[in-house]
N, C-alpha and C positions, 0 to 999 in steps of 0.2 A: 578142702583147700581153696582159699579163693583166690579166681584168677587175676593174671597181675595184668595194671593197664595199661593201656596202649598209650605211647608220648607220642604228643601232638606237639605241633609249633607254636608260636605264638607270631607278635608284632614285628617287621620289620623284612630283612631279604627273607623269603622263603625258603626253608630247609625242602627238599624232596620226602616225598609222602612214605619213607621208608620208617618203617615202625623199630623200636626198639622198647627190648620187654623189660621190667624192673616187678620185682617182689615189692608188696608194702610193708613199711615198716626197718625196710634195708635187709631184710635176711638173706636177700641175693641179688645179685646185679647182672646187668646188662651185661651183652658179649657186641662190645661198639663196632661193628661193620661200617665203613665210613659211610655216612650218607654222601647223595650228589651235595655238592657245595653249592652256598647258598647264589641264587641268579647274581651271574654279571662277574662269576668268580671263578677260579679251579684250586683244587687241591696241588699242590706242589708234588706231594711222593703219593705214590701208588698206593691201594688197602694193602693191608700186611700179612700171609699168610700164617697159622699156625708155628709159633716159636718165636715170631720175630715180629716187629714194630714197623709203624708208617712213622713219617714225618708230619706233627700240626701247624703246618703253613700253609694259609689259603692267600691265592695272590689276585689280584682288582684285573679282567681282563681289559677293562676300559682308560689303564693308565702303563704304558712302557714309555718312556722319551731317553737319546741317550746324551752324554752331557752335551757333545756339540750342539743341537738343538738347542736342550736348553739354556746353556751358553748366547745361542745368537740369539733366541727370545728374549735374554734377559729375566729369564722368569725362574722362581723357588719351585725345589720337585714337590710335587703332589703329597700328602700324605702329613700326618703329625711328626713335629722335627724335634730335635732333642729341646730346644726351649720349649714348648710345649708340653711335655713330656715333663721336662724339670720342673715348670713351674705349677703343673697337674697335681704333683704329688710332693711340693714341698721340698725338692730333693737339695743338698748342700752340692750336686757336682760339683760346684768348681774350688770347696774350699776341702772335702774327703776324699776317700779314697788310695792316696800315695800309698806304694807297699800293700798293696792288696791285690791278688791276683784273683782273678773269675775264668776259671776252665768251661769249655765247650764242647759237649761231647756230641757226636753225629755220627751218620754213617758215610761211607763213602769219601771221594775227595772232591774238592776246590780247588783247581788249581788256579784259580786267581783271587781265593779269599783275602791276600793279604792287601793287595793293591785295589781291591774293588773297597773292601773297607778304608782304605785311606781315601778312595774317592771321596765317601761319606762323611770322613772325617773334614777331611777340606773344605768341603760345602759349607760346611755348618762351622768351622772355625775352630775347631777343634784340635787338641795336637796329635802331632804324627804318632803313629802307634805300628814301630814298624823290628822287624828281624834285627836291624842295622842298631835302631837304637836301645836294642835289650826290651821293648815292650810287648812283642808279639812272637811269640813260637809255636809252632803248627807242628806235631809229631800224629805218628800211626797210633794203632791201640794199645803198642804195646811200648813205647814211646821213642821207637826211629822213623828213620826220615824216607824208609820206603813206602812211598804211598798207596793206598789200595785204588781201583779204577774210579776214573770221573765219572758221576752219574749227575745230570744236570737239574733233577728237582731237589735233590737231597744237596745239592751247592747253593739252590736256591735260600732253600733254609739255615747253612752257614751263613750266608751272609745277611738275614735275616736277623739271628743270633749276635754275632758281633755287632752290627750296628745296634742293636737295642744295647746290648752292653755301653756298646760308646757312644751313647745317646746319653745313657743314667747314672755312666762313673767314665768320664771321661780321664781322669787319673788312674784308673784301674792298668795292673798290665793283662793281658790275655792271651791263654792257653786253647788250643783250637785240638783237639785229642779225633781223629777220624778213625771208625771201627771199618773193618775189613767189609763187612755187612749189615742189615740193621737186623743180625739175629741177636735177639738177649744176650747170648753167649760170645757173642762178639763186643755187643753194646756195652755189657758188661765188664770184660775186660778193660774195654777205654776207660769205662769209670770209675776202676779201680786204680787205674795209670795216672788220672785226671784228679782224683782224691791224693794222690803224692803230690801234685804240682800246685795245687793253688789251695784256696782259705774257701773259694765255692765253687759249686759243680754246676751248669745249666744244662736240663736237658727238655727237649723241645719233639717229644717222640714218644708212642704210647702203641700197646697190645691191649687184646684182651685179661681183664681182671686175673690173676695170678699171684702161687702163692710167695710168701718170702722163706718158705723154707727153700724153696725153690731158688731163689735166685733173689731175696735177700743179702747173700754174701756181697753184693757187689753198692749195693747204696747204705751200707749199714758201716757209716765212715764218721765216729765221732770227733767231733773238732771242726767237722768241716762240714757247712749246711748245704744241700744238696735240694734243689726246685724242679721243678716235674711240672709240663704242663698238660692238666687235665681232661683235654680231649676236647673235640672241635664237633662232634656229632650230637650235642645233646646230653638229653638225663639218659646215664650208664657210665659206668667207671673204667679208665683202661690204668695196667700195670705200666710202668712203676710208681703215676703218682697211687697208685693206690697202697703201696708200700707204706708200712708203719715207719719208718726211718729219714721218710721224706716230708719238703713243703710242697701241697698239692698246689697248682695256683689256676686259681679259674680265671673267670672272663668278661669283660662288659665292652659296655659301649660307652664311650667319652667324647663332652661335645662340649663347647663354649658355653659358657651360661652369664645374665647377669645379676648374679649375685655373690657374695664375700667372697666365696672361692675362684669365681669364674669358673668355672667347669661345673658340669653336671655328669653322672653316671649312673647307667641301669644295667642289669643284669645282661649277656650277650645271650642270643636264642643258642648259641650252640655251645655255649660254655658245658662241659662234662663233668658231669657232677652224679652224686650216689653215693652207695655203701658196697664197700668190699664185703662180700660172702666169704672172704678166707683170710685174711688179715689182721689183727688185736686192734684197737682203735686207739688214740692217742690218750694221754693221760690228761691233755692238756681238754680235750670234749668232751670230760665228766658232765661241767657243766654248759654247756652248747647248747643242748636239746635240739641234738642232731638228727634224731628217730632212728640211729642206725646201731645195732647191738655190738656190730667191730667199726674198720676204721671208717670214717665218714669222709668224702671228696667235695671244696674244695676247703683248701686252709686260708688261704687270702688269693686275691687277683689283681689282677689291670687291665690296662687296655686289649681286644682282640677282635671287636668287631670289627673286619672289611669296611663296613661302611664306613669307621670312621677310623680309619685304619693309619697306616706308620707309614713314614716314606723309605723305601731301601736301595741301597745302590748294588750290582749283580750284573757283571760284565759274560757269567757261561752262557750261553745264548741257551733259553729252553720253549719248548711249544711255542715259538715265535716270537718270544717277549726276551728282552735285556734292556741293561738300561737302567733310569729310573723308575722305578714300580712303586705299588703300596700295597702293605700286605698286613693281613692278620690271622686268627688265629689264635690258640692258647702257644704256639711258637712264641708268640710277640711277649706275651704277660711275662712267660719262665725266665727268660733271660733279664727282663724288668725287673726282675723279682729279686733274681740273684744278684742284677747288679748296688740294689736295695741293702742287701745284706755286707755285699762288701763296703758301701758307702757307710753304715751304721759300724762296720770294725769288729763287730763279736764273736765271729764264728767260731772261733773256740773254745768259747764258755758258753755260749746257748743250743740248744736245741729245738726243734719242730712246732714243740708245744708254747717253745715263748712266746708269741703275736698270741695266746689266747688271754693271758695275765699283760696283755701290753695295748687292750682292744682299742685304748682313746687315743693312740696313735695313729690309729686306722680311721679312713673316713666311710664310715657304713653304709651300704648302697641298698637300699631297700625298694627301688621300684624292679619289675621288666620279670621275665622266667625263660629257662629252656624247654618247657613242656607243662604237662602235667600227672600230678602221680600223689600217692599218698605217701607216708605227712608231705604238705605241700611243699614246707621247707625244703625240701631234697632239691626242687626245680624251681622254687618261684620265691625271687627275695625278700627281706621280711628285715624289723628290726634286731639286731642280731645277726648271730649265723645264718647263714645258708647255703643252699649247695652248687650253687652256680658262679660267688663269687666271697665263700668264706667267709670270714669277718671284717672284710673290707679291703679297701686298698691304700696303700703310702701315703700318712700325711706326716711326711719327713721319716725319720729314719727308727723311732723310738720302740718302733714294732718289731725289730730286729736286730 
């Protein structure tokens, strides 16, 4: 048997020298232990033990300002703002959307999700998205109004969540589903509560690879397309984007460019990407040449590098930051993704597999990698798929 190799980094922030192991060929994947985050950064939620999931938010520690400040400066928060964002990927925000609802599933509570994202929303001109006017409702997992305890990284990442949403479907309304804890079996339940309440599911949270007879039951919600972001440590796969029932969405880096597009993007170093060892692989990466014999990770992406990361507003004060922040992560792409899909209207009649028959909507991102490994595809981008950041990202809504 030959041994599997060691992922390395490549160009950009520096991932921590912490190895993760990958089979060739996808026979078996990685068990993702977060690495340290890349220089200049921190993880938002703790590693996650056995059974249960972390949060993929990584937050810039060289940016918190709160609005006073920037207020008397005068000056826009740090970070890519929803025009940026719309205009990156072709989006219709301001003319789709209506009657489409985008659920949030998390662990733990916000207790100031609602008002921190109208912060967000006002900055940027956006309309209110609030209890008051029927756009925003915040239930538990199971869906009342007893909240589970505040935990201030995993608030970080709601509002992480909701601004990306109200960045890329500003018409959308939005469902905020908070699980008890971020064990499966909790996380779970929210997104079975969270698949009654809206048309998509975002979730922004990952374990080690696992299987779907296991816990399957809970993203396996036809009608309603459900986005998974793929992990923030590199090549190795975490559960649930590795679920055959989901859109796995990986991760790049996005920058201004000049040419047609204005923007350019490359692969992110720590986009999560691989092959499930215990999963069935999608019907839709027959043709892919994916190198992975089940399911293959990622299915499409966006934005998630720090460095060129999002701006977000987040009043719970954590590790010393509140304020305006900028953050990334596969956090930032999942909820992009999903808001994509409510902007495009189908989730009822499509499924996981449709961005592979829909590829020339997507804009192909073939430079940059998370690593290296055999077939190369798995970590280093190419034209076509790959496993760092699918088969591309949003160019307008057609992929979905």
């Amino acid at each position: 048997m030959r041994r599997p190799p060691m992922r390395t980094t490549m160009a950009g922030m520096i991932l921590a020298a912490a190895s993760v192991l990958g089979t060739p060929f996808g026979t078996a994947s990685a068990s993702p232990a977060i690495p340290a985050a890349p220089a200049g950064t921190h993880h938002a939620c703790a590693n996650a033990t056995a059974g249960k999931a972390h949060c993929n938010a990584i937050v810039r520690n060289d940016v918190a300002v709160s609005s006073k400040t920037l207020k008397a400066a005068a000056a826009a928060p740090s970070g890519l703002s929803p025009a940026n964002l719309q205009a990156a990927y072709k989006l219709p925000s301001g003319t789709a959307g209506s009657g489409q609802t985008v659920a949030i599933v998390d662990a733990y509570d916000d207790p100031t999700a609602e008002a921190d994202m109208n912060v967000y929303r006002q900055q940027y001109g956006l309309p209110a998205c609030t209890t008051a006017n029927g756009c925003f409702k915040k239930v538990n997992q199971t869906g009342g109004t007893s909240y589970p305890r505040v935990d201030g990284g995993w608030a970080q990442e709601i509002s992480l969540d909701l601004d990306m949403v109200s960045a890329a479907c500003p018409n959308c309304k939005i469902v905020l589903v908070e699980a008890k804890t971020p064990s499966f079996a909790n996380l779970g339940t929210a997104e079975n509560t969270a698949a009654k309440l809206a048309h998509v599911v975002s979730n922004s949270y990952g374990g080690s690879d696992a299987s779907d007879s296991s816990y399957g039951k809970y993203y396996n919600h036809p009608g309603v397309a459900i986005t998974v972001s793929s992990g923030d440590g590199g090549y190795g796969v975490e559960y649930p984007a590795s679920s055959h029932y989901v859109t796995a969405v990986g991760g790049t880096s996005l920058r201004t460019a000049s040419n047609t597009r204005g923007w350019t993007e490359s692969a992110w170093n720590g986009a999560g990407s691989g092959c499930s060892s215990l999963n069935t692989a999608l019907s839709g990466q027959a043709g892919a040449s994916t190198g992975c014999s089940k399911r293959a990770v990622a299915d499409v992406s966006a934005v998630a590098d720090p460095a060129t990361g999002v701006a977000v507003y987040d009043s719970t004060a954590y590790q010393g930051q509140s304020g305006w922040m900028v953050f990334g992560g596969t956090s930032a792409s999942a909820p992009l993704i999903a808001a994509v899909y409510a902007l495009a209207g189908n989730a009822s009649s499509v499924d996981n597999n449709y961005p592979y028959s829909h590829k020339t909507s997507l804009f192909d991102v073939t430079t940059g990698s998370n690593g290296s490994c055999s077939p190369s595809q798995l970590c280093t981008a190419r034209t076509g798929w790959d496993g760092p950041t699918g088969l591309g990202t949003p160019n307008g809504t057609g992929a979905f």
